[in-house]
C-alpha positions in Angstrom: 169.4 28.2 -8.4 165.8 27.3 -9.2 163.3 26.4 -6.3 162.0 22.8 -5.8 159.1 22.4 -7.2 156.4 23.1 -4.3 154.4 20.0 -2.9 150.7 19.8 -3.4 148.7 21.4 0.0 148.7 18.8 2.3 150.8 16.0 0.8 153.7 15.1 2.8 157.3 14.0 1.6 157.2 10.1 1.8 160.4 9.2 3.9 162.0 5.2 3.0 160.5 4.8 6.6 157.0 5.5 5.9 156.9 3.6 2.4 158.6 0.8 3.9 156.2 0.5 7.0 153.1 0.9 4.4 154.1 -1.9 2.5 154.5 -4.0 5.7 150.9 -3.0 6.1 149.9 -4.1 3.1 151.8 -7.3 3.0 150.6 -7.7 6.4 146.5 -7.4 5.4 147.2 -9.3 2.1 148.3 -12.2 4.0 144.9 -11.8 6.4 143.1 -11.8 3.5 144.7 -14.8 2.1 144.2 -16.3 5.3 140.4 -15.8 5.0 139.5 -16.9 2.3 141.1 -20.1 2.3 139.3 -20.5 5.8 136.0 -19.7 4.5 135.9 -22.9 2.4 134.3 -26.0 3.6 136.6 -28.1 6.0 135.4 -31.9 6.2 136.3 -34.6 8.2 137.3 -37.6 6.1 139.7 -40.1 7.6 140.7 -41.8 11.0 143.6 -43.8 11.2 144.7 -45.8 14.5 147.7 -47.6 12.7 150.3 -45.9 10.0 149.1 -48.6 7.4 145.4 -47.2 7.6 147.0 -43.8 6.6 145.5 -42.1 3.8 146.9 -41.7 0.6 149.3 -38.6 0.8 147.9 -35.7 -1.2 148.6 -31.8 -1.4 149.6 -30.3 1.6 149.2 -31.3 4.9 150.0 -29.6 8.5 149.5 -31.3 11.8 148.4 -30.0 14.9 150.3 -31.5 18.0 150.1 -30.4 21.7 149.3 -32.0 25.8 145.5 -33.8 26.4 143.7 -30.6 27.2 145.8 -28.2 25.6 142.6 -26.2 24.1 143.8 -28.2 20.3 139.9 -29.2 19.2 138.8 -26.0 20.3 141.9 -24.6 17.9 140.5 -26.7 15.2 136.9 -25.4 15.7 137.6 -21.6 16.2 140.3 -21.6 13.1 137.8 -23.6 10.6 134.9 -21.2 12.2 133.0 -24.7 12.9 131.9 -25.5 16.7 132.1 -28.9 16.4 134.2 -30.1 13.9 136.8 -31.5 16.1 135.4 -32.8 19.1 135.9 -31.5 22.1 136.1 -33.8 25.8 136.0 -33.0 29.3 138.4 -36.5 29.6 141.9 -35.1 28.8 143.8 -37.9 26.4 140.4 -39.6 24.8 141.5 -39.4 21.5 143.4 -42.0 20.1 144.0 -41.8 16.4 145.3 -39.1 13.7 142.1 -37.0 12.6 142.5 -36.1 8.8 140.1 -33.0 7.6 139.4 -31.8 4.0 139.8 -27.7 4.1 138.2 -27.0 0.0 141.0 -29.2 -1.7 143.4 -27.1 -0.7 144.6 -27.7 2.6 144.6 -31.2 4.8 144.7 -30.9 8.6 145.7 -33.3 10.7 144.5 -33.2 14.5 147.1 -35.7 16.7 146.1 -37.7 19.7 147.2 -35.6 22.8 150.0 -36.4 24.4 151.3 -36.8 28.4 148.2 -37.4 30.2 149.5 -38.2 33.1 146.8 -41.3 33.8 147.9 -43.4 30.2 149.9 -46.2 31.0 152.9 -46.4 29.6 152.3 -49.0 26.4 149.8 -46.2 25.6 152.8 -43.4 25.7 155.3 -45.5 24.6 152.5 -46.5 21.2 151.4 -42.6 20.3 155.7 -41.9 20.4 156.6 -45.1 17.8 153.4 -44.1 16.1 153.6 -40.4 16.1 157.2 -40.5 14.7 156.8 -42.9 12.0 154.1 -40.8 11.1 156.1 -37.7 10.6 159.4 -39.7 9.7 157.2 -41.3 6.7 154.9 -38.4 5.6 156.4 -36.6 2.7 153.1 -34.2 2.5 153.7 -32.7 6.1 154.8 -29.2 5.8 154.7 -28.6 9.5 153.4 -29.6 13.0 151.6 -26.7 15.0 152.9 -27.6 18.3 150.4 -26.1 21.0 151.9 -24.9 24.5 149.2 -23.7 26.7 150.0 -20.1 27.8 149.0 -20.6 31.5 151.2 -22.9 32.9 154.8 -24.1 32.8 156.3 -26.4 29.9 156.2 -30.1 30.8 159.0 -32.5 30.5 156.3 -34.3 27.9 156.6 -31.0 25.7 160.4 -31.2 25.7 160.1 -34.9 24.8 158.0 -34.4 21.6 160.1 -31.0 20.5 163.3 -33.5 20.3 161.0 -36.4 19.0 160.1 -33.5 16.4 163.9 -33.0 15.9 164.8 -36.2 15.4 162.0 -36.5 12.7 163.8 -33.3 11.0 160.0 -32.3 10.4 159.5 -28.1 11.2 157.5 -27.7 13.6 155.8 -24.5 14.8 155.1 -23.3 18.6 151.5 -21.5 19.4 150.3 -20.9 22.7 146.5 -20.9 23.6 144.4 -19.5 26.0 146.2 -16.5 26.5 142.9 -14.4 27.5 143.4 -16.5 31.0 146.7 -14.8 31.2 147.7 -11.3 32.1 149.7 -9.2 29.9 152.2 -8.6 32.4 152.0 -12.5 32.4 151.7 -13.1 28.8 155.1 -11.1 27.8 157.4 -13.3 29.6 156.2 -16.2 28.9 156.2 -15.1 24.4 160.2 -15.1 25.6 160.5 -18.4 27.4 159.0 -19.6 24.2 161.0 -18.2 21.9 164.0 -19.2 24.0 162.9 -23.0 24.0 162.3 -21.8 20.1 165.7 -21.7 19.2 167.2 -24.7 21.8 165.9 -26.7 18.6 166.7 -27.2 15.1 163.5 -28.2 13.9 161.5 -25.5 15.4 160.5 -22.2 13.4 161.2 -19.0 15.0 158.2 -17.4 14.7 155.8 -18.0 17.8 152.0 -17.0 17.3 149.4 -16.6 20.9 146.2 -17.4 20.4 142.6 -18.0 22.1 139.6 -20.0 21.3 137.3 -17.9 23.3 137.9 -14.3 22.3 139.1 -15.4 18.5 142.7 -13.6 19.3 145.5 -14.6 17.1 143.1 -16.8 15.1 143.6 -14.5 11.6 146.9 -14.0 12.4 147.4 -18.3 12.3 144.8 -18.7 9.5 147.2 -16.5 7.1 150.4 -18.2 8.9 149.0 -21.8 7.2 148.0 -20.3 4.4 151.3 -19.1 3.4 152.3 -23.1 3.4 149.7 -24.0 0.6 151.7 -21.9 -2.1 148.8 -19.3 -2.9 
């Protein structure tokens, strides 16, 4: 029986493991790269709307960012659009009061909602942003899904579990990210990535996949920048 033919010095045998990890890498800087460049484009302010019937015209493809009044959400906004003051940011947890609508190049729309459960708002206030918030994503056929911010440092609220089941109800997907996880340990940070993914999959509406993230250091930020970019259709 005949030899196999010898292997070129120094090229090793490519196992199903090793090809199938290298084209995880490659899928993996792909969708970075995606990720960036539809990032890099101008993102624009363009609409306010304090009722449903000032909404604007629904066009493309819209995602929504959702979380508690001081949940680090216009500091999201700004680090994820590479802008420092696109969304603005208050030391007054709960200012903002309307849905923020913001151009990204024609390709994208986000949406920044009011915050919700600060715990001074009366309760016409909570009880308005819950009737308003859910016709909103009832109504919106354009909403791919609401990034739903959880902030890494402290302990879900009963507000949280509220909106995840307001989110259920409103059948609209809806995605979990905490923030400010470089004020967290790692020993911390662990733990808490499973609490999330256990509250995760106590609803229907929610997508399994939870991303960590910080404004300050810029961790996670690529990693969510090619997350929405896989929901334009590139």
């Amino acid at each position: 029986m005949a030899d196999p033919a010898p292997h070129p010095a120094g090229q090793a045998i490519a196992g199903p493991n090793l090809i199938d990890q290298q084209t995880l890498q490659q899928a993996e800087a792909a969708a970075l790269e995606t990720g960036r460049l539809l990032f890099a484009a101008e993102c624009r302010f363009f609409f306010g709307a304090q009722k449903l019937d000032q909404l604007p015209p629904p066009s493309g493809t819209e995602i929504a960012f959702a979380g508690r009044s001081n949940v680090g959400k216009s500091s999201l906004l700004n680090a994820l659009t590479g802008r420092n003051s696109l969304a603005r940011t208050s030391s007054e947890p709960g200012r903002t009061r309307q849905l923020n609508f913001f151009d990204l190049g024609g390709r994208l729309t986000l949406v920044d909602m009011p915050g919700y459960g600060y715990a001074r708002a009366s309760r016409d206030v909570k009880a308005d942003w819950q009737g308003m918030m859910f016709d909103y994503l009832r109504g919106r056929p354009t909403l791919r899904r609401v990034m739903l911010l959880m902030d890494a440092r402290i302990e879900f609220k009963q507000a949280d579990h509220d909106v995840m089941e307001l989110l259920d109800r409103a059948a609209v997907t809806f995605q979990l990210i905490l923030t400010k996880i470089d004020s967290v340990k790692p020993a911390a940070l662990l733990p808490k990535i499973h609490a999330t993914q256990a509250l995760a999959r106590s609803h229907a509406a929610a997508f399994p996949r939870i991303l960590t993230t910080s404004s300050e250091t810029g961790d996670g930020i690529e990693a969510l920048r090619a997350e929405l970019a896989s929901l334009v259709g590139y």
